[in-house]
C-alpha positions as CSV (number, residue, x, y, z in Angstrom):
1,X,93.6,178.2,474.8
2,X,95.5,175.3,472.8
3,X,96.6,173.8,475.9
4,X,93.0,173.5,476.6
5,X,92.1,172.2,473.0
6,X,94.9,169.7,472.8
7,X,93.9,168.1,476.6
8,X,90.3,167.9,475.1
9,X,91.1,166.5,471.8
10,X,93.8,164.1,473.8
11,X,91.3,163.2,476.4
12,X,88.5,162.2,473.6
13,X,90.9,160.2,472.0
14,X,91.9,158.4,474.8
15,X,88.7,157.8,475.6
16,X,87.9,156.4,472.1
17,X,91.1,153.9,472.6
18,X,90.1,152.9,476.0
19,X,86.4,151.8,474.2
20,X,88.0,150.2,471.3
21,X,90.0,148.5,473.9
22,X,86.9,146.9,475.8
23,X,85.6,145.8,472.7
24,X,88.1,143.9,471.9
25,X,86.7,140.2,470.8
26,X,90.0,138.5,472.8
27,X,88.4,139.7,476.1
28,X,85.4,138.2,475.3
29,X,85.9,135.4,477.4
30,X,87.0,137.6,480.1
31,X,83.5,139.3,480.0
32,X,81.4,135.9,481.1
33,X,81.2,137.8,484.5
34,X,79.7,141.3,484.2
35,X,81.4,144.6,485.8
36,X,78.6,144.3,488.6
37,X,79.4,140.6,490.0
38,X,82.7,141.1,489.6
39,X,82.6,143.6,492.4
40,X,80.0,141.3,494.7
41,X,82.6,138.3,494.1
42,X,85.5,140.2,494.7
43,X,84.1,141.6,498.0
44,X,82.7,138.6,498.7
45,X,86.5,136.5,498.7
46,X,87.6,139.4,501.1
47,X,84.3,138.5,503.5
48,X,84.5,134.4,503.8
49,X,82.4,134.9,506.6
50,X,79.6,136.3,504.6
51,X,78.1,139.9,504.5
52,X,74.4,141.3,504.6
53,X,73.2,142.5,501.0
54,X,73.0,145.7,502.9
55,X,76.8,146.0,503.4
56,X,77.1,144.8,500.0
57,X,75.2,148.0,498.9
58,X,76.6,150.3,500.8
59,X,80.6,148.9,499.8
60,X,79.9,148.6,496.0
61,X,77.8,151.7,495.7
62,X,75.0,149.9,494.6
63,X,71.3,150.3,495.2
64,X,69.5,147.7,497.1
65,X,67.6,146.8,493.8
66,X,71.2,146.4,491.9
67,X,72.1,144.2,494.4
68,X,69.2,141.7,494.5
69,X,69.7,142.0,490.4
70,X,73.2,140.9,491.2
71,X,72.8,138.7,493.5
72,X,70.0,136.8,491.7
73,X,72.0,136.0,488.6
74,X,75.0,134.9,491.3
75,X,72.8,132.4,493.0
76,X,71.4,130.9,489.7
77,X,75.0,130.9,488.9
78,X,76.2,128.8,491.7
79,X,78.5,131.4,492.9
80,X,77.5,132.9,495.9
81,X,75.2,131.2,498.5
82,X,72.5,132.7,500.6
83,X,71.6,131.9,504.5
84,X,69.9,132.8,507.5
85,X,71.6,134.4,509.8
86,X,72.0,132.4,513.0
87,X,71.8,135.6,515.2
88,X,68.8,137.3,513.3
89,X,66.4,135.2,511.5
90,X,65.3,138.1,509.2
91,X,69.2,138.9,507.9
92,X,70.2,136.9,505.0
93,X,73.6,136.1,504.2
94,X,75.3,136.4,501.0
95,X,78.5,134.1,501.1
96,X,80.8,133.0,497.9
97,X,80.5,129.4,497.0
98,X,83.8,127.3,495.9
99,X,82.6,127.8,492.3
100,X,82.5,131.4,492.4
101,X,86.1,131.7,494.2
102,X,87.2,129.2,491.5
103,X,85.4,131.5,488.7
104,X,87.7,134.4,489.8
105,X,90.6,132.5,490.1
106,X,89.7,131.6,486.3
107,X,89.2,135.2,485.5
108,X,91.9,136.6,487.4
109,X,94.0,133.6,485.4
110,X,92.7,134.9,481.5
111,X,93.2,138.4,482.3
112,X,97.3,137.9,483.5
113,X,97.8,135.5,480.3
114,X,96.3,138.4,478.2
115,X,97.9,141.0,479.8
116,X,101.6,139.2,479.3
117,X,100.3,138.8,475.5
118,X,99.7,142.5,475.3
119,X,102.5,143.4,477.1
120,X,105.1,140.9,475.3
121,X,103.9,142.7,471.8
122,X,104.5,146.6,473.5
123,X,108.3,145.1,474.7
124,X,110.3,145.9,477.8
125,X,111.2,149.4,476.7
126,X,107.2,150.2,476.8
127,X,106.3,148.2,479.2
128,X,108.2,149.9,481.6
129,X,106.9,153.4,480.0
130,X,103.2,152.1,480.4
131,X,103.9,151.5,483.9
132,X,105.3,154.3,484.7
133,X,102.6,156.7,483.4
134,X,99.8,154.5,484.8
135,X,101.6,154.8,488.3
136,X,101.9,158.8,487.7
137,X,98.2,158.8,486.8
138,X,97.4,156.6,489.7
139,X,99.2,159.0,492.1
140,X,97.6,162.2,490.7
141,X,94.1,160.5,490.6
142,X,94.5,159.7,494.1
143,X,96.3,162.9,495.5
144,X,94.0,164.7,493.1
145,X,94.8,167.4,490.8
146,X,96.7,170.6,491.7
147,X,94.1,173.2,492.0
148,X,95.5,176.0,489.8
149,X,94.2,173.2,487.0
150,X,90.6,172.7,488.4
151,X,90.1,176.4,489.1
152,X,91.0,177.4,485.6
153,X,88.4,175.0,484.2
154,X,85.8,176.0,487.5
155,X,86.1,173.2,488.9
């Protein structure tokens, strides 16, 4: 039973940290693109050949209504374009523009330099600890958790 309270009170506290973190006024710049086109641009750099907003839905997890959100403050943006399709008329599109590549380069750019800041202030000795427990909690995330844990909680 203080297993279990010590995980919850650790996990609320992380949770608190990782908030504080995202409010952080230095990211501020970081934040001109929302979470949302973020993911659109990001696909959209993998796809230069353009994708449907259908695949766009279906990749992000996005409703069709999220997406035309999305996609509406992208275009007024300048950073993704929209065209007929040459094989099927009624098929738009959705294709990143040199400014929005250029906006996640930018982005991609802020978030390294703040990351060395951060990291140059934790050192090497923590730095490498960071790492390593973000690479054990990547590896159980993705190989999931052993289920004598999620069983005990009924999982």
């Amino acid at each position: 039973m203080a297993d279990e309270i010590f995980y919850s009170e650790a996990a609320a506290s992380l949770m608190k940290l990782l908030a504080r973190t995202r409010q952080n006024p230095d990211l501020k710049n970081v934040r001109e693109i929302s979470i949302g086109e973020k993911g659109v641009l990001l696909y959209l750099v993998s796809r230069p050949e353009g994708v449907h907003s259908g695949e766009l839905s279906k990749a992000l997890g996005i409703g069709s209504g999220g997406v035309a959100n999305l996609l509406s403050v992208l275009d007024r943006k300048k950073y993704i374009s929209r065209n007929i399709s040459p094989k099927d008329r009624r098929i738009i599109i959705v294709s990143i523009t040199e400014a929005g590549k250029q906006a996640i380069t930018d982005l991609r750019s802020r978030i390294q330099t703040r990351l060395e800041d951060l990291l140059k202030e934790l050192g090497e000795d923590d730095t490498r600890e960071l790492i390593r427990i973000y690479e054990r909690i990547v590896r159980i995330s993705h190989d999931g958790i052993p289920s004598e844990h999620t069983e005990q909680k009924g999982v």
